[in-house]
C-alpha positions in Angstrom: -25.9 12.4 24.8 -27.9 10.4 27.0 -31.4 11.9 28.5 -32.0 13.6 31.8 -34.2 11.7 33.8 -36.7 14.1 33.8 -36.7 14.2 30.2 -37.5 10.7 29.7 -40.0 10.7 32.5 -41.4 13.8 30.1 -41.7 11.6 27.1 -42.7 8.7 29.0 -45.6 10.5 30.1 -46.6 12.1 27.0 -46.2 8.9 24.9 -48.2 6.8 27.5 -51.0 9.7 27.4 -50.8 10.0 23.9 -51.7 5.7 23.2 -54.3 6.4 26.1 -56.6 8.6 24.8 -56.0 8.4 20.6 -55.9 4.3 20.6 -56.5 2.5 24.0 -60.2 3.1 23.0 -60.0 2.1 19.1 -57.6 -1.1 19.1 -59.7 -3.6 19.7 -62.1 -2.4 16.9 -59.2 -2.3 14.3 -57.9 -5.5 15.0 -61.6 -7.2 14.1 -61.6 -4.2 11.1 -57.6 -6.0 10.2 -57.1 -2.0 9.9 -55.3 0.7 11.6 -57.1 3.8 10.0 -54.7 6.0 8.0 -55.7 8.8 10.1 -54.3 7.4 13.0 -50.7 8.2 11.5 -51.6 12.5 11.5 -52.4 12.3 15.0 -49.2 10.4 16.0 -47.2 13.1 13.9 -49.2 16.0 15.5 -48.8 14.2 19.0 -45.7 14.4 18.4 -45.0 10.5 18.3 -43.3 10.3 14.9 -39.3 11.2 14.4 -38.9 11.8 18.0 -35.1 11.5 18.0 -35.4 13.0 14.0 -33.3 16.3 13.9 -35.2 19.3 14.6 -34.4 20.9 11.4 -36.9 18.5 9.7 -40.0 18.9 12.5 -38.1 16.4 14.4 -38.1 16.1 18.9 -34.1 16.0 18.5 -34.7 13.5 21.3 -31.9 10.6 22.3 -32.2 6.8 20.5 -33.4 5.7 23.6 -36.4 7.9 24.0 -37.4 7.0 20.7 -37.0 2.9 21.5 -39.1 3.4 24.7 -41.5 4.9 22.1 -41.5 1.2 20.7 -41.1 -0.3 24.1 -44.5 1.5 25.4 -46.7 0.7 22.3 -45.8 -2.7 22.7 -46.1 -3.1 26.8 -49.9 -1.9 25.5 -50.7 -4.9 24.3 -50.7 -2.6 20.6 -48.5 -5.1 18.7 -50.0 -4.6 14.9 -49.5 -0.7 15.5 -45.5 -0.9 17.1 -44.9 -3.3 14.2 -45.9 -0.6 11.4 -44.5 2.1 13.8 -40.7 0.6 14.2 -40.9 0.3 9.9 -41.8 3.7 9.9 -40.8 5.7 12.8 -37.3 3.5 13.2 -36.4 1.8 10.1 -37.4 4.2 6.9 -36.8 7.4 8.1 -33.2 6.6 9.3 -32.6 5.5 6.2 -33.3 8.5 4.3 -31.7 10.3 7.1 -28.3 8.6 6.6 -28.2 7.4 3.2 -30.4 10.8 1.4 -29.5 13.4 0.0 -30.8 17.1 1.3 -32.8 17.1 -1.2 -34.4 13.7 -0.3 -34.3 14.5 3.5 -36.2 17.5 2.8 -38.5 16.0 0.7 -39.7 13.0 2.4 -38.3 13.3 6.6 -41.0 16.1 7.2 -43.9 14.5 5.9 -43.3 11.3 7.5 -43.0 13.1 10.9 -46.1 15.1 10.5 -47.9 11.5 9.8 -49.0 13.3 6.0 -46.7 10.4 4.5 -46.7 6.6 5.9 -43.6 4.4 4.6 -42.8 0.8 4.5 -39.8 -0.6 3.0 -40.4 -3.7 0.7 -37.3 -6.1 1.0 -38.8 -9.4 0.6 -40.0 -11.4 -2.1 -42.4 -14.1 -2.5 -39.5 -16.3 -3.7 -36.7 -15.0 -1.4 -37.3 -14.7 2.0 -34.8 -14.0 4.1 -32.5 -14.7 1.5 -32.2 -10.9 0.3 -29.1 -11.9 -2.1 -31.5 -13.4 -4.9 -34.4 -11.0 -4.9 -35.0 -10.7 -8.3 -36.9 -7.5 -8.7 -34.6 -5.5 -11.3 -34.8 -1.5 -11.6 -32.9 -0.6 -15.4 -31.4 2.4 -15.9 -32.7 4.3 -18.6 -32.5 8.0 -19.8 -35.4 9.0 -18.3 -34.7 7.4 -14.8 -35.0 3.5 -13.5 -37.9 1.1 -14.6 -38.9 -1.1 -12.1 -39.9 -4.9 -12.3 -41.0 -6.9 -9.7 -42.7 -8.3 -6.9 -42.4 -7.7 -3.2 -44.7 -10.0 0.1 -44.9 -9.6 3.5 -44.5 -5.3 3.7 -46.1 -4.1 6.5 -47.8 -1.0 5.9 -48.1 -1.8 2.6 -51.5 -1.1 2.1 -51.4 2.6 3.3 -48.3 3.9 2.5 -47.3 6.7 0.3 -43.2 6.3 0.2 -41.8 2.7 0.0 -38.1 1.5 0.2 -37.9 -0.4 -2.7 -34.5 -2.8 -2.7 -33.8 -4.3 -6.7 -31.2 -5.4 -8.8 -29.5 -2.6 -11.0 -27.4 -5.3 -12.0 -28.6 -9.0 -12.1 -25.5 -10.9 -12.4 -23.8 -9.5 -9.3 -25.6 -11.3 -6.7 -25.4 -9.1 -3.5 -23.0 -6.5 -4.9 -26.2 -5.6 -7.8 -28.8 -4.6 -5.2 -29.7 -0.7 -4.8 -32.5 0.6 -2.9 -35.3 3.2 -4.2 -37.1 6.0 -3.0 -40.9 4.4 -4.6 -44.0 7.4 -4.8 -46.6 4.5 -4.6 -49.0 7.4 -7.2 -46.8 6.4 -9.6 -47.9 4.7 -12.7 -47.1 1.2 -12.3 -47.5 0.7 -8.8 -50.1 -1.7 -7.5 -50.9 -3.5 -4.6 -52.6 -7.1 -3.6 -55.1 -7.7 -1.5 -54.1 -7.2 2.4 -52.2 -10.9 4.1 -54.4 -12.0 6.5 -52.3 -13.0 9.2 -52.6 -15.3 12.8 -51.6 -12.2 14.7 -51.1 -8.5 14.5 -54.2 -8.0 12.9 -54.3 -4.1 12.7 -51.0 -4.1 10.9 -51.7 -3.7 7.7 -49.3 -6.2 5.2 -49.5 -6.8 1.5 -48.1 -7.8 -1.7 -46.7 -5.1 -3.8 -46.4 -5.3 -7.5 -44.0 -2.9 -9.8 -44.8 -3.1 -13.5 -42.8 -1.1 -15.7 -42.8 1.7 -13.2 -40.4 4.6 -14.4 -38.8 6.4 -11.2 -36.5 9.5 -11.7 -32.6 9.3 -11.2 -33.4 11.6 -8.3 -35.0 8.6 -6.8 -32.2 6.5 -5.6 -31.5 6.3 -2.3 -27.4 6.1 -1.7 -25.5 5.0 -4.3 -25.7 2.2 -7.0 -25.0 -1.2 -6.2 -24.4 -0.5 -2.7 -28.0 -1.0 -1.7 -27.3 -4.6 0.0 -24.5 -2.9 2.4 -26.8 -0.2 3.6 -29.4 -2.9 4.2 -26.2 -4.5 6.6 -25.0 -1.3 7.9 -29.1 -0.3 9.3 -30.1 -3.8 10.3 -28.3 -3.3 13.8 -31.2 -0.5 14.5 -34.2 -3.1 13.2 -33.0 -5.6 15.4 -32.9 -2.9 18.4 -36.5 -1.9 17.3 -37.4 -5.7 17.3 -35.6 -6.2 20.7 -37.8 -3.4 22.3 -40.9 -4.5 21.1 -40.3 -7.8 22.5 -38.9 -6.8 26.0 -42.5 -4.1 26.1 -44.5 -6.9 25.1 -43.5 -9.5 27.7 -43.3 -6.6 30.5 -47.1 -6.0 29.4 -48.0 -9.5 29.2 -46.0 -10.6 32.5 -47.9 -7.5 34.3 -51.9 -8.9 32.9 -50.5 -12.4 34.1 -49.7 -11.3 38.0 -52.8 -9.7 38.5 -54.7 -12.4 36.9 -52.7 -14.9 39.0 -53.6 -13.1 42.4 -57.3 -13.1 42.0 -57.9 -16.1 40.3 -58.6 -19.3 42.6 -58.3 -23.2 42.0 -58.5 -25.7 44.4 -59.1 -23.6 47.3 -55.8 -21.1 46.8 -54.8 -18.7 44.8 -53.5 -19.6 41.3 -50.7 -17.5 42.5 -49.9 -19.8 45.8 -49.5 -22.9 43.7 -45.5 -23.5 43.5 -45.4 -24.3 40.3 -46.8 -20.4 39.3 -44.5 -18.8 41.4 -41.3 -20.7 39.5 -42.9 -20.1 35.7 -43.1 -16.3 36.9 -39.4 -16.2 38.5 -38.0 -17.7 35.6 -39.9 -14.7 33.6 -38.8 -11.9 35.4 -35.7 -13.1 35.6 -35.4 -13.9 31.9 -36.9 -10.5 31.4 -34.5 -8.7 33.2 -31.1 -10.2 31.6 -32.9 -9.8 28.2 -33.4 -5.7 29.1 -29.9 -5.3 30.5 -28.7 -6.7 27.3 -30.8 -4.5 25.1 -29.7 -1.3 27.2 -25.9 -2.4 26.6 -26.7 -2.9 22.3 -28.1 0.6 23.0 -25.0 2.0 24.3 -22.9 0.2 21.9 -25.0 1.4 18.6 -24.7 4.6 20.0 -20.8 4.4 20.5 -20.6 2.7 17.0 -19.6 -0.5 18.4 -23.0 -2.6 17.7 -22.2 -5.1 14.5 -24.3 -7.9 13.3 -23.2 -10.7 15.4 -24.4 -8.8 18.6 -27.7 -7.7 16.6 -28.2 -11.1 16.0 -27.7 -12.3 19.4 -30.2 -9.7 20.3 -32.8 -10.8 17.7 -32.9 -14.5 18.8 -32.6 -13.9 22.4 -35.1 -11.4 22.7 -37.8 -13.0 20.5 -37.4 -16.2 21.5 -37.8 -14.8 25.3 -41.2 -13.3 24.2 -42.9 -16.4 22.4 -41.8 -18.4 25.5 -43.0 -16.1 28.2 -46.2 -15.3 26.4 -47.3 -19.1 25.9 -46.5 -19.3 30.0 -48.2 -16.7 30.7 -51.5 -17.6 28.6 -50.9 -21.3 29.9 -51.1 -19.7 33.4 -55.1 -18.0 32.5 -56.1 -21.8 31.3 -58.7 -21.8 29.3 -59.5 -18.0 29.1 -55.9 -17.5 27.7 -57.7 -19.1 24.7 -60.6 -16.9 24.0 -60.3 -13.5 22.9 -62.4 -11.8 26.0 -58.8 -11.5 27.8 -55.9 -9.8 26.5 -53.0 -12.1 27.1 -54.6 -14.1 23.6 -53.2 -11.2 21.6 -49.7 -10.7 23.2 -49.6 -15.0 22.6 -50.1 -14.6 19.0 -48.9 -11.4 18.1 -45.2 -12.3 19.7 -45.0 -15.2 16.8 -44.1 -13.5 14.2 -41.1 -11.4 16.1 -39.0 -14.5 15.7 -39.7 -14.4 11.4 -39.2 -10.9 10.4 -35.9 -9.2 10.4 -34.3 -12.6 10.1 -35.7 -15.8 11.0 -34.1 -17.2 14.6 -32.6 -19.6 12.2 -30.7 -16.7 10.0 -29.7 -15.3 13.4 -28.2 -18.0 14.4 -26.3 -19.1 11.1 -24.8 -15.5 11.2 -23.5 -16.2 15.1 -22.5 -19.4 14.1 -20.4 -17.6 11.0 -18.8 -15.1 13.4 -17.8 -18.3 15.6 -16.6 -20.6 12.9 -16.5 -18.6 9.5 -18.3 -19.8 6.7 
């Protein structure tokens, strides 16, 4: 059921006082550290920040999907893009996973931990020779007696570095393209387990990503997460809430950046007038808004639909591309708009410019979104 209003105004404010005080004061120090300290992640669980529409009977808020994408939304309106990047993995992505696809074993196991912040998660899809293309990962994970061994390699996980759980998609069987992947539930303690060195990256810098390594690491049977060979379908069947995640960063983000833009705009002068009175700043910021808006109204009606059941991958696609591509654009305006202090790091609007990039490369490129519109339009 949708939230009262005065519920949502109750989380909103808690979720905006939490970011306040535990990380308005920190951020900028771990972006130059390239590090969000692991700590962080207990005080977001003991906040209350982590699994907020997670059921209760696992520490959850029991909260409503949209309370816990405004969640997203806020982080990223914030200007805190490395941070909603590893929260959306771990707070939208891998615990819904577990939740739908676990057993109650698993759920118990792993769902309270990760909303007390006492276990961070990633989930480790692609591959350093199979991008987007998720079809010919070839990471393997052979069943044995004793449980699965896994071989492999995995790039680009954020929250790699830190976490204690990870996702692990392989092949249990090689020669069955899609139809061979299963996914993993990956104790990173385990023998065999190793990690590179941490990506160093144009933008999100506190966001923590890395190259993960499995080497004859032996899981238990008890470890895999749904059912064998079905691994690729789940990946299908959750991407809808990804994208959602994705779409709500993006539309916090360029509220956030939009907001630092109109007040810069106002007090700024040029020429004898405010940057704000020339005609050609007043069209670049109508054309935001405005693009802002539709984007939002179309997020809110891919909320209702998930909800209702009714979202599919053409529509979560749509999102994804529109969304994104709405960010990159409005955040290179808006830093255009600040000349040449858009380019230094002393204002803000630098880090919403380059952290928006990457928002139209993971989840699937704009160019995968696209191919899988153009495949509901014409077929293959």
């Amino acid at each position: 059921m949708p939230e009262r209003a005065e519920d949502t105004e109750l989380f909103h404010n808690m979720i905006n006082r939490v970011l306040d005080k535990e990380v308005a004061p920190f951020y900028d120090q771990w972006e130059e550290e390239a590090a969000i300290p692991r700590s962080v992640w207990n005080t977001l669980g003991q906040a209350g920040m982590l699994g907020i529409d997670m059921p209760e009977e696992y520490g959850g808020a029991a909260a409503s999907f949209e309370i816990s994408q405004l969640a997203i939304s806020e982080i990223a309106r914030k200007g805190f893009g490395g941070l909603a990047g590893g929260y959306n993995i771990h707070a939208n992505i891998v615990m819904p996973y577990i939740l739908h696809l676990g057993t109650e074993a698993q759920k118990q196991q792993y769902i309270p931990k990760m909303i007390s912040g006492d276990m961070l998660s990633a989930i480790a899809m692609t591959e350093p020779g199979a991008g987007s293309d998720l079809a010919s990962m070839r990471t393997t994970a052979q069943r044995t007696d004793k449980g699965y061994v896994i071989n492999g390699a995995k790039v680009f996980i954020t929250n790699g570095l830190q976490a204690e759980l990870v996702i692990v998609c392989a092949k249990t069987d090689p020669g069955a393209g899609a139809k061979g992947v299963s996914l993993f539930l990956v104790d990173t303690s385990l023998p065999g387990f190793s990690r590179g060195k941490g990506i160093r990256k144009i933008g999100q810098h506190a966001s923590d990503t890395a190259e993960l390594f499995f080497t004859d690491l032996l899981v238990p049977h008890a470890a895999l997460l749904g059912e064998e060979g079905k691994g690729f379908a789940y990946l299908m069947q959750e991407l809808p809430r990804e994208r959602l995640g994705v779409g709500a960063q993006a539309v916090g983000a360029t509220e956030g950046v939009l907001a630092l833009t109109l007040d810069y705009v106002q007090q700024r002068q040029a020429f004898g007038q405010r940057i704000a009175d020339f005609q050609n700043t007043r069209f670049k910021l109508a054309e935001a808004r405005a693009r802002l808006e539709v984007s939002k109204a179309y997020l809110n009606q891919c909320i209702a639909d998930y909800l209702n059941g009714e979202m599919g991958p053409t529509e979560a696609a749509i999102l994804k591309l529109m969304l994104t591509e709405m960010q990159c654009d409005i955040a290179s305006e808006c830093l255009q708009l600040f000349g040449g202090y858009g380019y230094t790091l002393e204002y803000p609007v630098s880090r919403f410019f380059v952290d928006a990039r990457v928002q139209t490369i993971y989840a699937g490129t704009s160019e995968i979104m696209k191919e899988v519109i153009a495949r509901s339009m014409l077929g293959k």
